[in-house]
VEXTORMI-883219 format. One record per residue: x, y, z of N, C-alpha, C in turn; residue number from 1. Coordinates in steps of 0.02 Angstrom, whole numbers, plus 50000, padded with zeros to 5 digits. Each point is the difference from the previous one (the first is absolute). Layout:
% residues N
+-------+-------+-------+-------+-------+-------+-------+-------+-------+-----+
:   n.u :   n.v :   n.w :  ca.u :  ca.v :  ca.w :   c.u :   c.v :   c.w :   n :
+-------+-------+-------+-------+-------+-------+-------+-------+-------+-----+
:     X :     Y :     Z :     X :     Y :     Z :     X :     Y :     Z : NUM :
...
+-------+-------+-------+-------+-------+-------+-------+-------+-------+-----+
END
This chain:
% residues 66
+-------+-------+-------+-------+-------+-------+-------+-------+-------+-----+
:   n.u :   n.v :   n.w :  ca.u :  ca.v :  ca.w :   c.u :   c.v :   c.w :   n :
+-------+-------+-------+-------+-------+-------+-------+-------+-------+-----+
: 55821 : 54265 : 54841 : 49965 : 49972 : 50057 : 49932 : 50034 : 50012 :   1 :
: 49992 : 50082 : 49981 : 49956 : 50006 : 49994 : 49945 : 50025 : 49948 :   2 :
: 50004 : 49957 : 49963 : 49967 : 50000 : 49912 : 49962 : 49934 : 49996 :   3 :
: 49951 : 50018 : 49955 : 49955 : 49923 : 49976 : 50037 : 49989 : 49941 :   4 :
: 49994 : 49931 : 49975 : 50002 : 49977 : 49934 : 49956 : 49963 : 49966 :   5 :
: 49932 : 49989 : 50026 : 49936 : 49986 : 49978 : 49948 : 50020 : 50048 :   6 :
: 49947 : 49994 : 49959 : 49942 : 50013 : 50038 : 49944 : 49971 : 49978 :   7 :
: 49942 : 49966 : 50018 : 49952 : 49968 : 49998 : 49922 : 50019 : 50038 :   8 :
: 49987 : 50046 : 50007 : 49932 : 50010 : 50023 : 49932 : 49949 : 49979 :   9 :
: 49977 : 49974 : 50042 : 49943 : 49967 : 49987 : 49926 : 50023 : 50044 :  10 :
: 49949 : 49968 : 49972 : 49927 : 50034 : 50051 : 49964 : 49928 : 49965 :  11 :
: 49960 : 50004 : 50061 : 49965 : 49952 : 50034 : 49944 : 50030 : 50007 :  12 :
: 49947 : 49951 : 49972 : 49932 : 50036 : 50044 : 49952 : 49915 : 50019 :  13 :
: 49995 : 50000 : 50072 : 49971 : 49948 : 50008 : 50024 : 49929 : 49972 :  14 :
: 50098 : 50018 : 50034 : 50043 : 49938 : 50003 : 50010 : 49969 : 49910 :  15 :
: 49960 : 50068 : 49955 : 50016 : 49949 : 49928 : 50052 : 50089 : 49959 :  16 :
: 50038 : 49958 : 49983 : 50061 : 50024 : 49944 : 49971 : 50046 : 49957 :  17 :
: 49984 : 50080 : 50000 : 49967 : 50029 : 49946 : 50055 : 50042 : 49970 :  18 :
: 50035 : 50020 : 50012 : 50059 : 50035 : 49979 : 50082 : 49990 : 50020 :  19 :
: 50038 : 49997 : 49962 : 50056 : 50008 : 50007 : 50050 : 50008 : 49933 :  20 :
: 50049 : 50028 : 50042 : 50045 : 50059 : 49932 : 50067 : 49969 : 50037 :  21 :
: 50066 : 50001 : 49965 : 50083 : 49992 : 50035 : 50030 : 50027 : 49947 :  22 :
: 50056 : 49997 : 50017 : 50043 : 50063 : 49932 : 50079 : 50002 : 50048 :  23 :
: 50056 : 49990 : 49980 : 50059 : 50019 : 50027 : 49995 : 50066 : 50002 :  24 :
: 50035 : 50022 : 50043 : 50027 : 50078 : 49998 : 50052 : 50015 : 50018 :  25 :
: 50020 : 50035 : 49953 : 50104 : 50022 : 49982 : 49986 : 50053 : 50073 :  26 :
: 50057 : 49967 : 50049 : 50008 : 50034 : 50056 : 50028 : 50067 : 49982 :  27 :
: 50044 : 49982 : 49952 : 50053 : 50067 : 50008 : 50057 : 50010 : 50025 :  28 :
: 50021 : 49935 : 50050 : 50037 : 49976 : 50052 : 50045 : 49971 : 49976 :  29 :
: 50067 : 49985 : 50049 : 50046 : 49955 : 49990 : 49963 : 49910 : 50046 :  30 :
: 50009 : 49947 : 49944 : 49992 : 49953 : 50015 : 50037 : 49943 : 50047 :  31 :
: 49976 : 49997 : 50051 : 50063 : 49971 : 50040 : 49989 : 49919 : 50001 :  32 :
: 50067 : 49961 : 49992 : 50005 : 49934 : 49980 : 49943 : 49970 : 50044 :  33 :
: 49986 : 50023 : 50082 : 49978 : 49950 : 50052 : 49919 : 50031 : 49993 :  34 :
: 50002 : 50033 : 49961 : 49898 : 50011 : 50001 : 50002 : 49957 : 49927 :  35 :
: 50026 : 50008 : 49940 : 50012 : 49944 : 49952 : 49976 : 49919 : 49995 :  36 :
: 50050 : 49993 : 50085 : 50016 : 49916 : 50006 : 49928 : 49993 : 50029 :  37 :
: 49961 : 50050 : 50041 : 49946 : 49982 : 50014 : 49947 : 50003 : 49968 :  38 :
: 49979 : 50060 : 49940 : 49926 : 50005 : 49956 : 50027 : 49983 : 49931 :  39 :
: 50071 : 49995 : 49997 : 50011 : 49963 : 49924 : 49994 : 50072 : 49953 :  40 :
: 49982 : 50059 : 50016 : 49986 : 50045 : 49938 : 50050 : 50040 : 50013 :  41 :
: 50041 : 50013 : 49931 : 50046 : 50042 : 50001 : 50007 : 50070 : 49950 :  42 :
: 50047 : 50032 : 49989 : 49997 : 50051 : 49962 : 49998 : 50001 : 49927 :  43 :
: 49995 : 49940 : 49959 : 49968 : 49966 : 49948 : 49934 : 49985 : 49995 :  44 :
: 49972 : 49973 : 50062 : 49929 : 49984 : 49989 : 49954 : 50064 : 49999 :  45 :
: 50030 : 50050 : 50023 : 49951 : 50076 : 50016 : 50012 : 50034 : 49937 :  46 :
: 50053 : 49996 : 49977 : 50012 : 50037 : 49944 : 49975 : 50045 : 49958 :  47 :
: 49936 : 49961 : 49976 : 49958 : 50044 : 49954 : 49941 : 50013 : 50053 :  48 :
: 49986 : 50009 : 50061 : 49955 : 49999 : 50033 : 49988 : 50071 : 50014 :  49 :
: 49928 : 49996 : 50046 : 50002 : 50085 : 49999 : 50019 : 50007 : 50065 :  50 :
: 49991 : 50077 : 50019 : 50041 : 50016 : 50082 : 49938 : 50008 : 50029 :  51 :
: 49983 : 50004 : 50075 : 49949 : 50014 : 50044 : 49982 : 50056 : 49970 :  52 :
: 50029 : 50054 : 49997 : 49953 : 50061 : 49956 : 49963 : 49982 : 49961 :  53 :
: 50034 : 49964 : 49949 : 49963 : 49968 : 49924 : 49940 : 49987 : 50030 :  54 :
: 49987 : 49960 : 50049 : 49942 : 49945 : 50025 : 49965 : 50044 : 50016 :  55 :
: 50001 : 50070 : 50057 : 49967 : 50018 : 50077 : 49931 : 50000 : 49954 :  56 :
: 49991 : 50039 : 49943 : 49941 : 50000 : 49997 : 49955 : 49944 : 49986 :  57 :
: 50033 : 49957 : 49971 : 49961 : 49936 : 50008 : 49979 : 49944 : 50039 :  58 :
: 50039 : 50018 : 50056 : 50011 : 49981 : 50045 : 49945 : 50020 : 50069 :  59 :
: 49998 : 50076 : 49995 : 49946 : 50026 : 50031 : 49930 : 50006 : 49966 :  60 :
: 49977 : 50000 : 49958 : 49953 : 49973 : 49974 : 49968 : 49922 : 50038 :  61 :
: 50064 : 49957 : 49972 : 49979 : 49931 : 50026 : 49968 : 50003 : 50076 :  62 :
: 50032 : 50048 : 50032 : 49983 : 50000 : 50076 : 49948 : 50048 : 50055 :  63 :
: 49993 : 50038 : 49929 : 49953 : 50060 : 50021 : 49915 : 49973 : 50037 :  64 :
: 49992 : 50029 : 50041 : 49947 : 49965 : 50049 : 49992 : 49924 : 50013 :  65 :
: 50047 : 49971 : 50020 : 50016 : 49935 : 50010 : 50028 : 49995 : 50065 :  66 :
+-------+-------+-------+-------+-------+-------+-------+-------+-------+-----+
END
């Protein structure tokens, strides 16, 4: 309940689409049927994915003075 399983950052400059990145990320977590029935992604689809660690630094980059 409290884990991501994707992420999508995007930026905008002057309402037009200049960047964007998404990537699953392996929670680490137990998958529960009723978050499932709702985003459809389960502990198969993350699988080979990376974990929020994997990401932070790319992640903060993307966001650094923004």
């Amino acid at each position: 309940m409290a884990s991501i399983s994707r992420i999508g950052p995007v930026e905008y400059v002057n309402g037009t689409l200049v960047n964007e990145w998404r990537s699953y990320i392996d929670p680490e977590a137990y998958f529960d049927g009723v978050n499932v029935s709702i985003h459809g992604i389960t502990e198969a689809t993350v699988e080979d994915a990376p974990t929020l660690i994997d990401i932070g630094n790319k992640l903060c980059a993307m966001l650094e003075g923004k």
